[in-house]
C-alpha positions in Angstrom: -221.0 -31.4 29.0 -224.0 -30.2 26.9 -226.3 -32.1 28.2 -225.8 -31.2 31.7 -226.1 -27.4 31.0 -229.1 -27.9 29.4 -230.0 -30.0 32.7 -229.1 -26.9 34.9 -230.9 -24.5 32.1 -234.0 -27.1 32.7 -234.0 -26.8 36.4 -233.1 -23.1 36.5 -236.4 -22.7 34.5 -238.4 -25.1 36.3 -237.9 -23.0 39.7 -238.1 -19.8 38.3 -241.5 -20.3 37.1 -242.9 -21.8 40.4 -241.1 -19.2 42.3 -243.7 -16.4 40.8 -246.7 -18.6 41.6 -248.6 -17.5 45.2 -249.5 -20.8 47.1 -252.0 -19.0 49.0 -254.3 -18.6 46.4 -256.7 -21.3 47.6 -257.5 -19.3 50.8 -260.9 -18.3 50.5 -262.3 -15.5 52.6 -266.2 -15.2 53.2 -267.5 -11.3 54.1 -270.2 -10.7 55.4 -272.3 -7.3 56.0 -274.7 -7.2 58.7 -277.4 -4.8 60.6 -279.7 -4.9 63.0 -282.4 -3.8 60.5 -282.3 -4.0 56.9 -280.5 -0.9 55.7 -278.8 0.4 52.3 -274.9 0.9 52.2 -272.3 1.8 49.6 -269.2 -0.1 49.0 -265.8 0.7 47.2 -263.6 -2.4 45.9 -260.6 -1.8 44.9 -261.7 1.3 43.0 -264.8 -0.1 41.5 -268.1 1.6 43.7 -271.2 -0.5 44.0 -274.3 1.6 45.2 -277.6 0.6 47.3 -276.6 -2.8 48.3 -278.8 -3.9 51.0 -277.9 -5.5 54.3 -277.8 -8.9 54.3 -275.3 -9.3 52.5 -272.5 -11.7 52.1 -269.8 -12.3 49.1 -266.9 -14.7 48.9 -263.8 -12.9 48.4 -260.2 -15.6 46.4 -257.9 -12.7 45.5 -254.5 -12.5 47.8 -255.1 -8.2 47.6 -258.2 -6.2 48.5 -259.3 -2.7 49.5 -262.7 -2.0 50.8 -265.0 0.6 52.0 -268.3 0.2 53.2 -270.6 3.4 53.7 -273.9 3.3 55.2 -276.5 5.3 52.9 -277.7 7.3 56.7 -275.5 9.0 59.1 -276.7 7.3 62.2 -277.5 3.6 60.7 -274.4 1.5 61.7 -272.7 -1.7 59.3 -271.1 -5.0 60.9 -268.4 -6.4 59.0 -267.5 -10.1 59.7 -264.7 -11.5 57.8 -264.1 -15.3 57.8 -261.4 -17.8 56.6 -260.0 -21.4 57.8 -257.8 -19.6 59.7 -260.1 -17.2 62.0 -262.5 -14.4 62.0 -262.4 -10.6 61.9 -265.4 -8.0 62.7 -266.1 -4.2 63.2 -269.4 -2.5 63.8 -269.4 1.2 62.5 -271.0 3.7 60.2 -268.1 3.5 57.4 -265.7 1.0 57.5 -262.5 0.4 55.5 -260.8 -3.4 55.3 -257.5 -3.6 53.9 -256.5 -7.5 52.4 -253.0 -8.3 51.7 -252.3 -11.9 51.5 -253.5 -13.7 55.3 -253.5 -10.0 57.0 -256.6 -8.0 57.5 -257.2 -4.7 58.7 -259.9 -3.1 59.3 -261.5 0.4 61.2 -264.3 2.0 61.2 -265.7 5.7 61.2 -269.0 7.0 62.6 
């Protein structure tokens, strides 16, 4: 009788543990910023704000949740936002854009 509690206590554990693990970890999303002439822009991740990155620019991104915001420095300059997996492919062309991350769905607009 003991030991097959602690055989059900074993199991129990077992799943319980792999039931807070994200299997989707391993998808790895590529994003890359584009223009049609080299041109300085902001961008806000997830509350962190990186300033005068210039366009190219590309950054790989592994986490299953992720807020951005990309600014161009100038009014009028415009930012293209292509956002890759295995799975497809996302872009936006604007003057400020914002690309929400949560697990395989993207979102993105974009503000002039």
């Amino acid at each position: 009788m003991k030991k097959a509690i602690l055989t059900v206590i074993g199991i129990l554990a077992i799943l319980l543990t792999f039931s807070f693990t994200n299997s989707n970890f391993n998808n790895e999303i590529t994003i890359k910023v584009t223009s049609e002439e080299p041109i300085e822009f902001d961008l806000l991740q997830n509350g962190v704000t990186t300033k005068g990155i210039k366009t190219p620019y590309e950054f790989k991104f592994v986490e299953n949740k992720g807020d951005f915001i990309f600014k161009s420095k100038r009014e009028k300059e415009e930012l293209k936002i292509s956002v890759e997996d295995k799975n497809g492919s996302l872009t936006n062309e604007s003057g400020i854009i914002v690309l929400i991350i949560e697990n395989e769905n993207w979102k993105t607009f974009g503000m002039n």
